[in-house]
N, C-alpha and C positions, 0 to 999 in steps of 0.2 A: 597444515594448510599451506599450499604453493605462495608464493609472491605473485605468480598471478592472480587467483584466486582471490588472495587478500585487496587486491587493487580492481577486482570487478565489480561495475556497480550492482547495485542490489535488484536482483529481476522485477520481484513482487511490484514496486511502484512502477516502473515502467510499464510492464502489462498490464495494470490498471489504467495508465493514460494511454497506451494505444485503443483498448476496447472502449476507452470516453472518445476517439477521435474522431472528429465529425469535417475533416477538413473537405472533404469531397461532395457534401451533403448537397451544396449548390448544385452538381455536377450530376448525381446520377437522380434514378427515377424511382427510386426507394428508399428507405434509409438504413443508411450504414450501418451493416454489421459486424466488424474488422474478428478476422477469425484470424486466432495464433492460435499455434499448442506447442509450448516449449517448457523446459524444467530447468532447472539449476544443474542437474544433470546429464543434459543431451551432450551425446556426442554424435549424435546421427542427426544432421539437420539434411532437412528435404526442404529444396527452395524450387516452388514451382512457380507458378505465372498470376494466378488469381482466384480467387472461390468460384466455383461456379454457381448457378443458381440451387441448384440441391446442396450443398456446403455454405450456402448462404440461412436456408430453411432450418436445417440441421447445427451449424453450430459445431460441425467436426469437420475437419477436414480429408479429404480423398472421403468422402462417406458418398461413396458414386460408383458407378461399372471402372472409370480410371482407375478407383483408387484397390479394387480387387486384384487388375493387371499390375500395377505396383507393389502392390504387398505379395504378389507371386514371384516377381522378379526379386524381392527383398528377401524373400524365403522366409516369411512371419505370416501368423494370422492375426484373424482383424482382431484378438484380445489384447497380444503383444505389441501389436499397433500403435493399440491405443492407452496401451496399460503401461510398457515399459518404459522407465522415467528417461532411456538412454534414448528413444527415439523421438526428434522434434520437428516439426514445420510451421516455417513460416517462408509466403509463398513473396513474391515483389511486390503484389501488392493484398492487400491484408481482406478488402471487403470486394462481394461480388461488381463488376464495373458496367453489369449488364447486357444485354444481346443486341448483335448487332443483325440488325433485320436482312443484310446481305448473306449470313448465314455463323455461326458460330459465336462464341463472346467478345467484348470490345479487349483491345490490351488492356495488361495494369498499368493505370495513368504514371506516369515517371515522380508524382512527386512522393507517392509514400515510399516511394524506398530512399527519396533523396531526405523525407522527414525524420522516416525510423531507423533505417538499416544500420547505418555505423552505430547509433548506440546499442542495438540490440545484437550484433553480433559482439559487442566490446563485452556484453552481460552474460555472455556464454563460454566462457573460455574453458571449458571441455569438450568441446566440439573435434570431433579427431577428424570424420568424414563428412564432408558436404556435395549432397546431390545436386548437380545443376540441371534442373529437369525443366529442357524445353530452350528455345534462344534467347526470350527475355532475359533468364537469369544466366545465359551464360551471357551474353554479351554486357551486362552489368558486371559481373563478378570479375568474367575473365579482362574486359579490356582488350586493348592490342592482341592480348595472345590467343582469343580465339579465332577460330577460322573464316573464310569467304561464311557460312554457312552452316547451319545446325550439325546437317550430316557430315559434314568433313571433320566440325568440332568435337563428335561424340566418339569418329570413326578414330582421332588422335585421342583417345582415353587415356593413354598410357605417359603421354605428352603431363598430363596434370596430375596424377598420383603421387601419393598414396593418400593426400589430404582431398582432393575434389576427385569428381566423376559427374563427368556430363553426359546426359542422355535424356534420351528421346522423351514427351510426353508420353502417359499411360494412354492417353485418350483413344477411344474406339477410332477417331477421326486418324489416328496415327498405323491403323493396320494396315494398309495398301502398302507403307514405309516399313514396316518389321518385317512382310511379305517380301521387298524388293532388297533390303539390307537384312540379311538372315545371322551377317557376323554378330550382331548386338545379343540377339538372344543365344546365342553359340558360343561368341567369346566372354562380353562384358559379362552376362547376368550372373556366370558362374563364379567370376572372381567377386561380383557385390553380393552374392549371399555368403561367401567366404569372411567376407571382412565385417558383414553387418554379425555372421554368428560370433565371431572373434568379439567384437564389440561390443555386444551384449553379454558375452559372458563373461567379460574384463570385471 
């Protein structure tokens, strides 16, 4: 075992007090379901924006038409998905934040990534590649070094490897944008199903 390894805290209790957390309960219009799915294992973490309300239902995550475009772009099916201990997510913020009646979901509130995130990524220290899917989680992650902008941040892919890859959400809402930027499914997808096959076969 690594001297990392040895120094990481122990997942099991943690993910047990993130699915008790009910920090937000006052705030939304249902009650919190905080949905993770990570292993001792992961080294493929996918950090997306929030649950939606089917992922909230459900109790798995990407379990929606997103998360089929995702696992396409991945180059896995939904068994490997959800089956291989090397693939994990957990999204900015953990439980659905609800709909915004102007059209689409509310963002994930800023505090659960400012409550959970550092300890949970400290419990993961095999994590080789991390998806940043969507601008929440890059402009968390990356800080300063992300761009004006989602699309200029995903279009500098190369800028942040071989450890992160920023890209686009799977959401339907995002096809007009795959349509208009053609390089993502051109360039990026074929190097991320290269690295995620590599990584699961490690």
């Amino acid at each position: 075992m690594s001297a990392v390894a040895e120094r990481a805290p122990d997942l099991a209790p943690l993910l047990a007090e993130i699915r008790a957390c009910r920090a937000c309960a006052g705030e939304l219009e249902h009650e919190p379901r905080p949905v993770v799915w990570v292993r001792p294992e992961t080294r493929i973490l996918i950090c997306g924006q929030a649950p939606g309300r089917r992922v909230h239902e459900s109790g798995l995550p990407f379990d929606d038409p997103s998360g089929e475009r995702l696992r396409d772009w991945l180059g896995v099916d939904r068994t490997t998905f959800y089956g291989h201990p090397a693939i994990g997510v957990a999204a900015m913020a953990f439980c659905f934040p609800g709909t915004n009646p102007a059209g689409g979901d509310y963002p994930p509130p800023a505090r659960c990534a400012a409550l959970w995130r550092p300890r949970l990524m400290a419990a993961l220290p095999k994590v080789e590649l991390t998806l940043l899917v969507g601008s929440y989680a890059q402009a968390w992650a990356l800080g300063p070094r992300a761009k004006a902008n989602m699309t200029e941040t995903v279009r500098a892919w190369r800028d942040y490897g071989p450890a992160i890859l920023p890209m686009p959400h799977p959401s339907w809402r995002n096809t007009a944008w795959l349509k208009r930027n053609p390089w993502f499914e051109d360039e990026v997808t074929p190097y991320l199903r290269q690295r995620v096959r590599q990584l699961l076969a490690a």
